[in-house]
PyMOL Python script that loads the backbone (N, CA, C, O; Angstrom):
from pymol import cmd

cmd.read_pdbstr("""\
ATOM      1  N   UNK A   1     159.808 -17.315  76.932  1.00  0.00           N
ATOM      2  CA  UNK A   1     158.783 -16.572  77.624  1.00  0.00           C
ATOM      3  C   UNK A   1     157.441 -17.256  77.358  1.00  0.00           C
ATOM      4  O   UNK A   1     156.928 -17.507  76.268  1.00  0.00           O
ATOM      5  N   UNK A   2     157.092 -17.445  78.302  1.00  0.00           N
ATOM      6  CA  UNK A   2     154.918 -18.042  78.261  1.00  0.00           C
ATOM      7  C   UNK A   2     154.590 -16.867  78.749  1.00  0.00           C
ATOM      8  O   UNK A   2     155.155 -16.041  79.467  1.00  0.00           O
ATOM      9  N   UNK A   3     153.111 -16.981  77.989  1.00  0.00           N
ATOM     10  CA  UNK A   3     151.525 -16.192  77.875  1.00  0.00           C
ATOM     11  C   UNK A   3     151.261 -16.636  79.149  1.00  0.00           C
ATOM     12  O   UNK A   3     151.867 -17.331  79.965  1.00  0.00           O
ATOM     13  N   UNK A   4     149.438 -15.645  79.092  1.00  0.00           N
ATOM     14  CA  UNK A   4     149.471 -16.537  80.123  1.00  0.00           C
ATOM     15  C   UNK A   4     149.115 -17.853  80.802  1.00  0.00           C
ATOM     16  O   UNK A   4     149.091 -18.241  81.971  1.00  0.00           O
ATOM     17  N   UNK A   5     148.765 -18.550  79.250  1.00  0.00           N
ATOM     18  CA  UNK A   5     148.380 -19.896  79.486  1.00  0.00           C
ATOM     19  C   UNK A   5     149.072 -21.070  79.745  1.00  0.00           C
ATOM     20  O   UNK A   5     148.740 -22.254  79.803  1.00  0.00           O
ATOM     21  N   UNK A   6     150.662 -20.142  79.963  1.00  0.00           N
ATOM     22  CA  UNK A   6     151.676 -20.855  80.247  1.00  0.00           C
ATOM     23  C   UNK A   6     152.672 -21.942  78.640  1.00  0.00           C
ATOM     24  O   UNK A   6     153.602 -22.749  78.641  1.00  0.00           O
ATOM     25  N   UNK A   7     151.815 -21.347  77.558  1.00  0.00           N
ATOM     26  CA  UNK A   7     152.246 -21.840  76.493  1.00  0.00           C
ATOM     27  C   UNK A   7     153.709 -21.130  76.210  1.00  0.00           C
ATOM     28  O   UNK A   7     153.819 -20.148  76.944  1.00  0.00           O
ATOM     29  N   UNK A   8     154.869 -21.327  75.368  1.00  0.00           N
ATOM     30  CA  UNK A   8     155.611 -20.470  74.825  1.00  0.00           C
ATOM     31  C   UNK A   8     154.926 -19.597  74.248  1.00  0.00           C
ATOM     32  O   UNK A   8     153.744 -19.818  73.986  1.00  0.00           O
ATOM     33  N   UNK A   9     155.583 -18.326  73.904  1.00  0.00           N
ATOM     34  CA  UNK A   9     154.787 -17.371  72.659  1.00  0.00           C
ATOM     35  C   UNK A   9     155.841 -17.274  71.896  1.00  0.00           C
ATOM     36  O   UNK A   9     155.904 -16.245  71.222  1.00  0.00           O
ATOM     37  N   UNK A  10     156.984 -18.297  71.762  1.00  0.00           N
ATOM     38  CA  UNK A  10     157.485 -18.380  70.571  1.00  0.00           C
ATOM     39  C   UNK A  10     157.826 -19.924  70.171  1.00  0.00           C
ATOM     40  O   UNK A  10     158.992 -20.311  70.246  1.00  0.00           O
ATOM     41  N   UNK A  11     156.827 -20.761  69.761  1.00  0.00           N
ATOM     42  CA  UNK A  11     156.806 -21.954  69.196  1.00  0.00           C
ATOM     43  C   UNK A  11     157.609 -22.572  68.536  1.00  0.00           C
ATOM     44  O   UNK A  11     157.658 -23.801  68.593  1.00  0.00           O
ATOM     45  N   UNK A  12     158.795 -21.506  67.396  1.00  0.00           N
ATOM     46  CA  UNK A  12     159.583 -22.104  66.529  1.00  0.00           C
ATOM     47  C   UNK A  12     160.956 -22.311  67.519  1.00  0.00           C
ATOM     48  O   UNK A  12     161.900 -23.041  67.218  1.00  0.00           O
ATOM     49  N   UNK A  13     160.873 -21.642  68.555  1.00  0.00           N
ATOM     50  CA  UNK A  13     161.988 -21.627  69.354  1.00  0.00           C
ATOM     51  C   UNK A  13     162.029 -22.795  70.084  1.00  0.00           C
ATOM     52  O   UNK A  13     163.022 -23.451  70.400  1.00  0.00           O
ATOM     53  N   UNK A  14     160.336 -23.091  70.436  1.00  0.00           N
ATOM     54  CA  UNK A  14     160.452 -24.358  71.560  1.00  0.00           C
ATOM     55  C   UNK A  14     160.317 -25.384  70.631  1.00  0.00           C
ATOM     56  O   UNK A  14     160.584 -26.470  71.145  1.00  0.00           O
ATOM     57  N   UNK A  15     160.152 -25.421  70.011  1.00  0.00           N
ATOM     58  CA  UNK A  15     159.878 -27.059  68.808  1.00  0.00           C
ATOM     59  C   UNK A  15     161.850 -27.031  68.485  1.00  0.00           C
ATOM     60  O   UNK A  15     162.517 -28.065  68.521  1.00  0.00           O
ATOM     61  N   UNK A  16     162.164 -26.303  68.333  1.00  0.00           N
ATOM     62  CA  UNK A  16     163.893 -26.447  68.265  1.00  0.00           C
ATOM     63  C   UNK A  16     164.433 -26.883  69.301  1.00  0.00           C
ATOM     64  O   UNK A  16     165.231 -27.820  69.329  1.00  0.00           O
ATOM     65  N   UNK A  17     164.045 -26.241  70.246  1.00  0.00           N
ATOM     66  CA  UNK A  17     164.558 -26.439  71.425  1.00  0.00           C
ATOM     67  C   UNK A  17     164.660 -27.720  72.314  1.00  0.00           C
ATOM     68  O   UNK A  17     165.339 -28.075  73.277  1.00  0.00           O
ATOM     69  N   UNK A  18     163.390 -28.393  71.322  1.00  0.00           N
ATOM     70  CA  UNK A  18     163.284 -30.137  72.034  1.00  0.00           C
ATOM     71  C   UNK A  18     163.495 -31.173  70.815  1.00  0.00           C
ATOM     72  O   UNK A  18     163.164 -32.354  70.916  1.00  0.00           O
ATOM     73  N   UNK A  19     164.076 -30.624  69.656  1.00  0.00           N
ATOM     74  CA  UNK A  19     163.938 -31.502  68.545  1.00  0.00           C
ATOM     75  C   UNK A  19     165.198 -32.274  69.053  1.00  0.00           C
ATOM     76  O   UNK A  19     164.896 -33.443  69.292  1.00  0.00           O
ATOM     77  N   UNK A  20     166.537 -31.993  69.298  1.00  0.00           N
ATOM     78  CA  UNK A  20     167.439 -33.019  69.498  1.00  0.00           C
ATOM     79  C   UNK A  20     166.681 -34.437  70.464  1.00  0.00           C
ATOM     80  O   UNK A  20     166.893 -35.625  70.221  1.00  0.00           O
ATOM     81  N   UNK A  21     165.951 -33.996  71.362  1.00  0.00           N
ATOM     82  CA  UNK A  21     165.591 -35.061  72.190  1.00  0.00           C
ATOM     83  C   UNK A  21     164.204 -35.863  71.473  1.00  0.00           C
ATOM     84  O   UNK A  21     163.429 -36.409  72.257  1.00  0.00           O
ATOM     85  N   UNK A  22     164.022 -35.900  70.562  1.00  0.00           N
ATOM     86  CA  UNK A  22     162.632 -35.959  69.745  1.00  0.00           C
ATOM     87  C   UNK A  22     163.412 -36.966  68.582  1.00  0.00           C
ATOM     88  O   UNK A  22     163.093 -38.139  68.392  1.00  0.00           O
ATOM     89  N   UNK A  23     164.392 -36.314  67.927  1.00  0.00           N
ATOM     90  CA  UNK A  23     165.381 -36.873  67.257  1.00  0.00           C
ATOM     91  C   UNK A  23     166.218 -38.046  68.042  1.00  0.00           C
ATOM     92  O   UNK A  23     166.383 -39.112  67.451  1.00  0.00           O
ATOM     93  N   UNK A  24     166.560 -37.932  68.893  1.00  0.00           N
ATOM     94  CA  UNK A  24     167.185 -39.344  69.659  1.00  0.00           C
ATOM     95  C   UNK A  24     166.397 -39.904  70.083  1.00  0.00           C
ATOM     96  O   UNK A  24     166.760 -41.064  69.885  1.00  0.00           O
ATOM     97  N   UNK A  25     165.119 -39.951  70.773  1.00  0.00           N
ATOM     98  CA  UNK A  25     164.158 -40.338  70.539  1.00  0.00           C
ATOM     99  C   UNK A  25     164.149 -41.393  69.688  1.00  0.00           C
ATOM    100  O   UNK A  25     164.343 -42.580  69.951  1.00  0.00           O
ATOM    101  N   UNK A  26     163.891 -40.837  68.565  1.00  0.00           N
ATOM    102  CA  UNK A  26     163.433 -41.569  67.104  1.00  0.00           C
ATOM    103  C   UNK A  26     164.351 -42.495  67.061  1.00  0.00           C
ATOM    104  O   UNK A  26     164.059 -43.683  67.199  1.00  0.00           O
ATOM    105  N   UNK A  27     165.951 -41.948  66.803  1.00  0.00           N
ATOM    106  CA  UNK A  27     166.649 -42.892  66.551  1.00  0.00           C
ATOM    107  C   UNK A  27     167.254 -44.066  67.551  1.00  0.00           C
ATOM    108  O   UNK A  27     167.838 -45.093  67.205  1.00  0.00           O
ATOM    109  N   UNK A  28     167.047 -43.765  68.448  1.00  0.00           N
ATOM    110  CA  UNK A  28     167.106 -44.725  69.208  1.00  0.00           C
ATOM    111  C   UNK A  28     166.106 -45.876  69.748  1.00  0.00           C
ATOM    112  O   UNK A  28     166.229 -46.719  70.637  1.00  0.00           O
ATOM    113  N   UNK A  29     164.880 -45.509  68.682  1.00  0.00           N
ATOM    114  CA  UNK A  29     164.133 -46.331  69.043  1.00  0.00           C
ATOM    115  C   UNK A  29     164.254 -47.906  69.164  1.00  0.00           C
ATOM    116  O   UNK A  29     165.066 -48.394  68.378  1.00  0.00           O
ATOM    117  N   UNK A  30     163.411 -49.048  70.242  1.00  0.00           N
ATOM    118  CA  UNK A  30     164.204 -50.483  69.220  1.00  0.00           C
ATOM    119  C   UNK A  30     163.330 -50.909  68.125  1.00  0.00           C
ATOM    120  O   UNK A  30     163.698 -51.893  67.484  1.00  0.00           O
ATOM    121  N   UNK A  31     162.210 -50.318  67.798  1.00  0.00           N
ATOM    122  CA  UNK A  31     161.375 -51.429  66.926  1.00  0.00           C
ATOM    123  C   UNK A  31     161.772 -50.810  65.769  1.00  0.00           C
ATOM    124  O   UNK A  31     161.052 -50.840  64.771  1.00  0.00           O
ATOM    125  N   UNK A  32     163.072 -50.126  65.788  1.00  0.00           N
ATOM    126  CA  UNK A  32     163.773 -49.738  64.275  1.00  0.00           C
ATOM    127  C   UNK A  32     164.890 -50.704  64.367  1.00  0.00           C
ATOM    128  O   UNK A  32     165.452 -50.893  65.446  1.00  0.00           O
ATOM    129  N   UNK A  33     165.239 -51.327  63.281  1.00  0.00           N
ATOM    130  CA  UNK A  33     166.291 -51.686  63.164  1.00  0.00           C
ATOM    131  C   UNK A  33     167.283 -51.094  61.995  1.00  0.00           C
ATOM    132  O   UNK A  33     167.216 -51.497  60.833  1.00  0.00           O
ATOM    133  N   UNK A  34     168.141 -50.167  62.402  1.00  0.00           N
ATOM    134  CA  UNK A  34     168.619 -49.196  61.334  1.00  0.00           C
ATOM    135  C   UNK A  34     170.127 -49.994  61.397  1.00  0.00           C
ATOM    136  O   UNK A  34     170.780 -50.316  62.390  1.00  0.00           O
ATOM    137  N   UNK A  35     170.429 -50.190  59.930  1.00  0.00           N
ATOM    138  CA  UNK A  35     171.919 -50.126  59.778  1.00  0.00           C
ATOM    139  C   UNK A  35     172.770 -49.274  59.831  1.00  0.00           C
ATOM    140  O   UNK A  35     172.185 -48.281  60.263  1.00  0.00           O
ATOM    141  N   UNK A  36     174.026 -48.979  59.624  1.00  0.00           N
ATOM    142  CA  UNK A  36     174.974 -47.888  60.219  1.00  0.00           C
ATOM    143  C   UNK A  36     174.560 -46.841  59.321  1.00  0.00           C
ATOM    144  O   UNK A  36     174.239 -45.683  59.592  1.00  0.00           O
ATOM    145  N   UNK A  37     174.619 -47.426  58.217  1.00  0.00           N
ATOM    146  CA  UNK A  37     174.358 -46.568  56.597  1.00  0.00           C
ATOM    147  C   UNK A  37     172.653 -45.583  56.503  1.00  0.00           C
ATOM    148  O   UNK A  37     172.394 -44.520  55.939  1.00  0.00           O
ATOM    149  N   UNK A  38     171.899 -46.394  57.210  1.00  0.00           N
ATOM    150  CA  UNK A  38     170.462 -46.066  57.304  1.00  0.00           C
ATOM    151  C   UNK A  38     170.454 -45.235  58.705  1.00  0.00           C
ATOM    152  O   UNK A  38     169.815 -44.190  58.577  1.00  0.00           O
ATOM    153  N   UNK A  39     170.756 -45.339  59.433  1.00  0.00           N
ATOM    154  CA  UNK A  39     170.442 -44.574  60.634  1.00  0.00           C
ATOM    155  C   UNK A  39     171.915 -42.958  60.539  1.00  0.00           C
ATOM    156  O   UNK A  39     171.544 -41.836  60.883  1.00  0.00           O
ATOM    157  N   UNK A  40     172.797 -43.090  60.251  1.00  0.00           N
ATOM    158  CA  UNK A  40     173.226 -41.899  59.185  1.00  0.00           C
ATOM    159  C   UNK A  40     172.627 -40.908  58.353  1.00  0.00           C
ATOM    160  O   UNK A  40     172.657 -39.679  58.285  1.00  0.00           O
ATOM    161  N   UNK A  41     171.923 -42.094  57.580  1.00  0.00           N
ATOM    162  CA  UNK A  41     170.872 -41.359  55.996  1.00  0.00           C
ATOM    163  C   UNK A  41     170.014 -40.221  56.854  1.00  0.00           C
ATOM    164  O   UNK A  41     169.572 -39.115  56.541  1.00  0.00           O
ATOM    165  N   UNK A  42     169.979 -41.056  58.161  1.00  0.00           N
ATOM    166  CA  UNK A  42     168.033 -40.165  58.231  1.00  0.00           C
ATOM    167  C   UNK A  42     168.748 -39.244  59.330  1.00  0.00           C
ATOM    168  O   UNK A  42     168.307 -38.106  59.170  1.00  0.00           O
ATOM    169  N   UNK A  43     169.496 -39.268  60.181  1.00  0.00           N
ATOM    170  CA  UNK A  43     169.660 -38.250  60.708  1.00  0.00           C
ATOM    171  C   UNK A  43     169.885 -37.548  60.037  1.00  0.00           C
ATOM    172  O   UNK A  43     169.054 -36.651  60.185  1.00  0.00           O
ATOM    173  N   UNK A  44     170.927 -37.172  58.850  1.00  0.00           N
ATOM    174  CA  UNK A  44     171.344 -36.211  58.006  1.00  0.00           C
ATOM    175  C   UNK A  44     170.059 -35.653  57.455  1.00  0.00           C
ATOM    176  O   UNK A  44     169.895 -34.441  57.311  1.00  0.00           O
ATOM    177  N   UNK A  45     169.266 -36.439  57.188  1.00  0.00           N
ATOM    178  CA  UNK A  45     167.855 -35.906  56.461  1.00  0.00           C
ATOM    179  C   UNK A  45     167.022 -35.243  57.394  1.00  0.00           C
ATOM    180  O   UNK A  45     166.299 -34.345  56.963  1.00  0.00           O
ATOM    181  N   UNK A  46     166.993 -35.585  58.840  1.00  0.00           N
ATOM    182  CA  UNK A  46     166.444 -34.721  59.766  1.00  0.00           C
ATOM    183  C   UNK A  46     166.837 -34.196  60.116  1.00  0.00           C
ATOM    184  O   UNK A  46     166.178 -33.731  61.046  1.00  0.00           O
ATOM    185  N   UNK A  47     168.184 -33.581  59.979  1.00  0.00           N
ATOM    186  CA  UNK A  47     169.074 -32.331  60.903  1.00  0.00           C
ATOM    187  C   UNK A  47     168.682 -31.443  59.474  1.00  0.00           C
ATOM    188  O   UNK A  47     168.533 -30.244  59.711  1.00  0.00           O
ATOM    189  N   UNK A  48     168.519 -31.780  58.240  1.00  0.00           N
ATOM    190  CA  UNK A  48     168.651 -30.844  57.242  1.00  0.00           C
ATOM    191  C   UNK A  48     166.948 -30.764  56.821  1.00  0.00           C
ATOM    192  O   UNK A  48     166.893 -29.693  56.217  1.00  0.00           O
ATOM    193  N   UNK A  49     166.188 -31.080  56.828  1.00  0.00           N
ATOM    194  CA  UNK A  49     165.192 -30.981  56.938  1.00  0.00           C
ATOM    195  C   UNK A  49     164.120 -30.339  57.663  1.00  0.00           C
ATOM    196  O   UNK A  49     163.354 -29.426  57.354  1.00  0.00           O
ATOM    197  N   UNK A  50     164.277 -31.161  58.876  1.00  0.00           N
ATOM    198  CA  UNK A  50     163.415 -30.631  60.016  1.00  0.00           C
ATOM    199  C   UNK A  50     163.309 -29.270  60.953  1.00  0.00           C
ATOM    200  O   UNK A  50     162.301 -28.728  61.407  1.00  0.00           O
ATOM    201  N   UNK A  51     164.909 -28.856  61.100  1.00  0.00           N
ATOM    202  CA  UNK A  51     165.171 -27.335  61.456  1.00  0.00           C
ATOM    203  C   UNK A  51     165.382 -26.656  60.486  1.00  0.00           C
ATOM    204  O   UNK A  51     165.730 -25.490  60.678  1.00  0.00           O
ATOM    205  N   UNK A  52     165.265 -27.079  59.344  1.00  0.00           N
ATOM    206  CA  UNK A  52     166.091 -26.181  58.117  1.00  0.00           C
ATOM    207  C   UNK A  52     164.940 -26.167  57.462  1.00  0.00           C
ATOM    208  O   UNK A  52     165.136 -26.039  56.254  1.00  0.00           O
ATOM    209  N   UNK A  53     163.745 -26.252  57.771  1.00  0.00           N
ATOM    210  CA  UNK A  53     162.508 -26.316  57.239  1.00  0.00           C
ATOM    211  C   UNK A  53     161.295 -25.027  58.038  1.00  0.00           C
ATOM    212  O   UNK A  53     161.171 -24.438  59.112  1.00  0.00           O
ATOM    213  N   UNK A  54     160.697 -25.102  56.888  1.00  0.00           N
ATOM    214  CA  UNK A  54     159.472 -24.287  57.454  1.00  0.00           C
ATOM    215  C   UNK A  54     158.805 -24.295  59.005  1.00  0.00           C
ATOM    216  O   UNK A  54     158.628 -23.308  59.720  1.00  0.00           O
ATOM    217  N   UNK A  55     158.468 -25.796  59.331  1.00  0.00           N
ATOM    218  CA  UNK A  55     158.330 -26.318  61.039  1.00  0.00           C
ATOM    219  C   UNK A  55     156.940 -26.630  60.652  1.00  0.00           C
ATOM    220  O   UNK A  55     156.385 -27.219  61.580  1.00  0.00           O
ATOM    221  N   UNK A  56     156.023 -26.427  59.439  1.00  0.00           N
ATOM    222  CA  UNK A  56     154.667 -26.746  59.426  1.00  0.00           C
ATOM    223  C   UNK A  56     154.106 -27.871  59.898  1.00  0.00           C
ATOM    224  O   UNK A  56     152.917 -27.843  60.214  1.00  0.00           O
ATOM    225  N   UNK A  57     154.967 -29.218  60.045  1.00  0.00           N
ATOM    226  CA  UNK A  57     154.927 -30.014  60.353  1.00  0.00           C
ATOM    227  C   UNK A  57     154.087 -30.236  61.912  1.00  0.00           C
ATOM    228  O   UNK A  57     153.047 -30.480  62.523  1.00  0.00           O
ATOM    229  N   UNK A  58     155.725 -29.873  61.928  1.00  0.00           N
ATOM    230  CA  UNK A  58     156.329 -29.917  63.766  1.00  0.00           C
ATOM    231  C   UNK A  58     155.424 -28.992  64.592  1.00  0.00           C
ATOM    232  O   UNK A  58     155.028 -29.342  65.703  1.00  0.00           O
ATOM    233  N   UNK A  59     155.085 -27.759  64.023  1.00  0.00           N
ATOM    234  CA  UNK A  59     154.539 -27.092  64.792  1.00  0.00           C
ATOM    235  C   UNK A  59     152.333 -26.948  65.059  1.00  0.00           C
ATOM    236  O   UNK A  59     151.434 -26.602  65.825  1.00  0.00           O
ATOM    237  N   UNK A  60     152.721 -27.646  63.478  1.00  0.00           N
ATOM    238  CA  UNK A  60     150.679 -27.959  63.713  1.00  0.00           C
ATOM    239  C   UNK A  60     150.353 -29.029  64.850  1.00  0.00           C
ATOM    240  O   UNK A  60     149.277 -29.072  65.448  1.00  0.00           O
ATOM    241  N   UNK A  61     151.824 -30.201  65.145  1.00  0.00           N
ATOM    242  CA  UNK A  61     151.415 -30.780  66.031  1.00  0.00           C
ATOM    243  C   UNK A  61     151.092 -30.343  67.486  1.00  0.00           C
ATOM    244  O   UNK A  61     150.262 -30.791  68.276  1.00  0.00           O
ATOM    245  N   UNK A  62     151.998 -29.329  67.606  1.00  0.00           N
ATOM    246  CA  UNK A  62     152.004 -28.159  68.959  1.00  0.00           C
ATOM    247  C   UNK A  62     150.660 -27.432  68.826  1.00  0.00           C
ATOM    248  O   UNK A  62     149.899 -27.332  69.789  1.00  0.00           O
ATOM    249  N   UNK A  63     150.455 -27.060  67.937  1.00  0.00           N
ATOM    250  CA  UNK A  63     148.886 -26.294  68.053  1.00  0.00           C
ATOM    251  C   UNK A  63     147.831 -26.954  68.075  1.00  0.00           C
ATOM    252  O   UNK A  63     146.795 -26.500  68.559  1.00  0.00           O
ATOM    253  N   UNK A  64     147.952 -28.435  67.420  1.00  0.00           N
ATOM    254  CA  UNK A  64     146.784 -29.610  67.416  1.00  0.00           C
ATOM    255  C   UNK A  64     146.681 -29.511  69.121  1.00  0.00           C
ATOM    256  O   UNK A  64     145.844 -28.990  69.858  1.00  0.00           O
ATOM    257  N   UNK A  65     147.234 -29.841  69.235  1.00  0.00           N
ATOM    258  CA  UNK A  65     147.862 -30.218  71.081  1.00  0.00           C
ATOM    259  C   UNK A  65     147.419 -29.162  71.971  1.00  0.00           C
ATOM    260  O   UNK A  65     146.812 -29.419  73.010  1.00  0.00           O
ATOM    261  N   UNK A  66     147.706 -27.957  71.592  1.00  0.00           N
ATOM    262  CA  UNK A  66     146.733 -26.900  72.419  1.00  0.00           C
ATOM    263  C   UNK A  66     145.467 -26.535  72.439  1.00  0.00           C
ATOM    264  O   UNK A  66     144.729 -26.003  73.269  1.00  0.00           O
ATOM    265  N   UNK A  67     145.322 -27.079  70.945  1.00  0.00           N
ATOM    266  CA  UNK A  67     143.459 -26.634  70.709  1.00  0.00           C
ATOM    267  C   UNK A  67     142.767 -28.299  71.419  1.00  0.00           C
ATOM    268  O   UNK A  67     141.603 -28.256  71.817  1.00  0.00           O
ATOM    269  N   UNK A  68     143.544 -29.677  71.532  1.00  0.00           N
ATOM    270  CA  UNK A  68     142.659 -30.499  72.623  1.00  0.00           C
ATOM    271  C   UNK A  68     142.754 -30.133  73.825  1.00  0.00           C
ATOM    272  O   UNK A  68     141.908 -30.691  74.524  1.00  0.00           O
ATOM    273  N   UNK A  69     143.298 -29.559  74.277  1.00  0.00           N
ATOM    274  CA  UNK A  69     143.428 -29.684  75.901  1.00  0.00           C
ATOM    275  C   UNK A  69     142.303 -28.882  76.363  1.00  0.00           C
ATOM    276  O   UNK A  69     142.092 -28.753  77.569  1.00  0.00           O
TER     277      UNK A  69
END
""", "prot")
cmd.dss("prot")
cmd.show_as("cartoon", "prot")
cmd.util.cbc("prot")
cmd.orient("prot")
């Protein structure tokens, strides 16, 4: 559901909601060069981390982002 500024009014839902594609993203980037062992490590560390976390991160960037526009 969006306000009416067309934002979500539930942030932790939409920062979840796009992390898989944010996450492949990342890992698929090319100017990484991850070995099998390293590109493993960090997904595991960002599937357990990043949703399994507070979102302070993830989500100040969403509010940085609304307070420039």
């Amino acid at each position: 559901m969006a306000n009416p500024n067309g934002w979500p009014t539930d942030l932790k839902a939409s920062f979840i909601g796009v992390y898989s594609t944010l996450k492949s993203e990342l890992l698929n980037d090319p100017s990484f060069e991850w070995s099998d062992v390293s590109l493993k490590w960090v997904e595991r560390m960002m599937d357990y981390n990043v949703p399994g976390g507070k979102l302070n991160r993830g989500l100040s960037v969403v509010d940085s982002f609304r307070l420039l526009q």
